[in-house]
N, C-alpha and C positions, 0 to 999 in steps of 0.2 A: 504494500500500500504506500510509501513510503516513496519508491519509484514513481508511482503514480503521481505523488506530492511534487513529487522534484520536478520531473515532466509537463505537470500543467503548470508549475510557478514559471518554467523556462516558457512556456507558453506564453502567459499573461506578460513576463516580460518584451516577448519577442511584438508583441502584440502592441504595445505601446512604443516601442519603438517604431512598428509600419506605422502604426495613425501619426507619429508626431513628423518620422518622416514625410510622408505622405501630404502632409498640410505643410510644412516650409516649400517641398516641392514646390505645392499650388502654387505659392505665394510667392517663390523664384520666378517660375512660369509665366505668372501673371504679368507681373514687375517686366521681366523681357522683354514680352511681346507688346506692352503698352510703351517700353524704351524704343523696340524697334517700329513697331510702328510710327511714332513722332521723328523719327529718322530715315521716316518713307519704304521701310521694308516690313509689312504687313507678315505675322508667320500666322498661317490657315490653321497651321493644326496645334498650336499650342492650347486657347481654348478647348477644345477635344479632351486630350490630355489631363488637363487644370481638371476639367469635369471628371474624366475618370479618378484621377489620385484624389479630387473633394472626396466625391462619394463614396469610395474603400476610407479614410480616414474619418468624416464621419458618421459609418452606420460601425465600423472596429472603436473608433473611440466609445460610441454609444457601449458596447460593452466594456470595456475599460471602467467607463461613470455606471453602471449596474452594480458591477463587482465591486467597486470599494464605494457604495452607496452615495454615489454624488449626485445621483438625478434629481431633479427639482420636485419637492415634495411638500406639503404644509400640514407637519404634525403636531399642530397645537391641540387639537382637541385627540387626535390618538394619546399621548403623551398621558393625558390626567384619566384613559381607560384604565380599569384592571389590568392586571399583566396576561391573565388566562384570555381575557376577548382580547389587546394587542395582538395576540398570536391567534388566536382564529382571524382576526382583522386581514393579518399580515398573510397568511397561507392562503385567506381568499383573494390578496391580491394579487398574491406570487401565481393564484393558478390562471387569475383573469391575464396574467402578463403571458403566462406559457399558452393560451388563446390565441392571443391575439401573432405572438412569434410563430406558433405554428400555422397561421395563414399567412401569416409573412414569406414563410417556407413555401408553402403550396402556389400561393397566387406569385413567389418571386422567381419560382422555377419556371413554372407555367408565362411569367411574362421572358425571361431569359431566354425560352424556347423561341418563343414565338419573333422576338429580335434578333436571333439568329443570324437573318440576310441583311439586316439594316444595318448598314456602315456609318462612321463618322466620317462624317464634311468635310474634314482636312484630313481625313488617314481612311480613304475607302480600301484598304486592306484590313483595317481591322472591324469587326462586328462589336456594334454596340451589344451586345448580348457580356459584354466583360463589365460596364459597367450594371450593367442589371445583376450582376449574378453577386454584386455586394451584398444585397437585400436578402436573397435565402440564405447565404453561406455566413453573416454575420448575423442572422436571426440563430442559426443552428449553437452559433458560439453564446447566442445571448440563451439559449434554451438549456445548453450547458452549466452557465452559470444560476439561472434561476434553480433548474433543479441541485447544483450544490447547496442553493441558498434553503430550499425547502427542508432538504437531509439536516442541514445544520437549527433549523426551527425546531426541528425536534430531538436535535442532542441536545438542545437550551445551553449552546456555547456559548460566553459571554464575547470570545474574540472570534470573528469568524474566518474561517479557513480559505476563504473566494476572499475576505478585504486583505489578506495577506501576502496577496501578490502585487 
């Protein structure tokens, strides 16, 4: 088990490091193409691009902010429940979350397929079907992490094993 621990810690690292890379790219890319365009050389495909590395960094960040609980939340009145309904609170929202990831999966594969032939405007060699396939395969990772989040609801850890990466 223990393996397993080391493996997904290296995971959750390797993971924040594509999002953060991933978003300075954007932000190099961006920065160029609006230098080189004021310099009269228009580059087609770097928007393209900017779009694809956005989207892989923020639906991988989206999990990064699940697992060490940064997502925008307003638990004022959770906070002053019992601790016994918090965690029924909490487990019905964890499954309403695993809901909605798992149509994320379904309708993200399903839309991935079907843009398959559709290429980007500046790189008609590549298939938008790469930036769609953020949405299921970062829902799968965020499905991962809810479910360790559940296992640990009901070891009643006080330090959770997912915010530890």
């Amino acid at each position: 088990m223990d393996k397993i621990k080391k493996i997904y810690k290296k995971f959750c690292n390797l993971e924040l490091i594509v999002a953060s890379t991933f978003l300075a790219a954007t932000v190099a890319i961006i920065t160029f193409a609006a230098i080189a365009r004021t310099f009269g050389f228009p580059q087609n495909w770097s928007l393209d691009i900017a779009l694809w590395l956005f989207t892989w960094s923020v639906f991988i960040g989206a999990d990064t902010a699940l697992r060490a609980n940064k997502m925008v939340n307003v638990d004022l009145l959770f906070k002053i429940l019992p601790k016994k309904v918090q965690k029924v609170l909490q487990l019905i929202i964890y499954l309403i979350i695993l809901v909605f990831l798992g149509m994320f999966v379904i309708y993200g594969f399903k839309l991935s397929y079907t843009t398959r032939f559709r290429s980007f405007q500046g790189i008609p060699q590549m298939s938008y079907t790469w930036v769609t396939l953020s949405i299921p395969v970062c829902s799968v990772f965020m499905i991962i992490t809810t479910v360790i989040k559940i296992v640990e609801l009901f070891k009643k850890k006080s330090n959770s094993e997912v915010e530890k990466c």
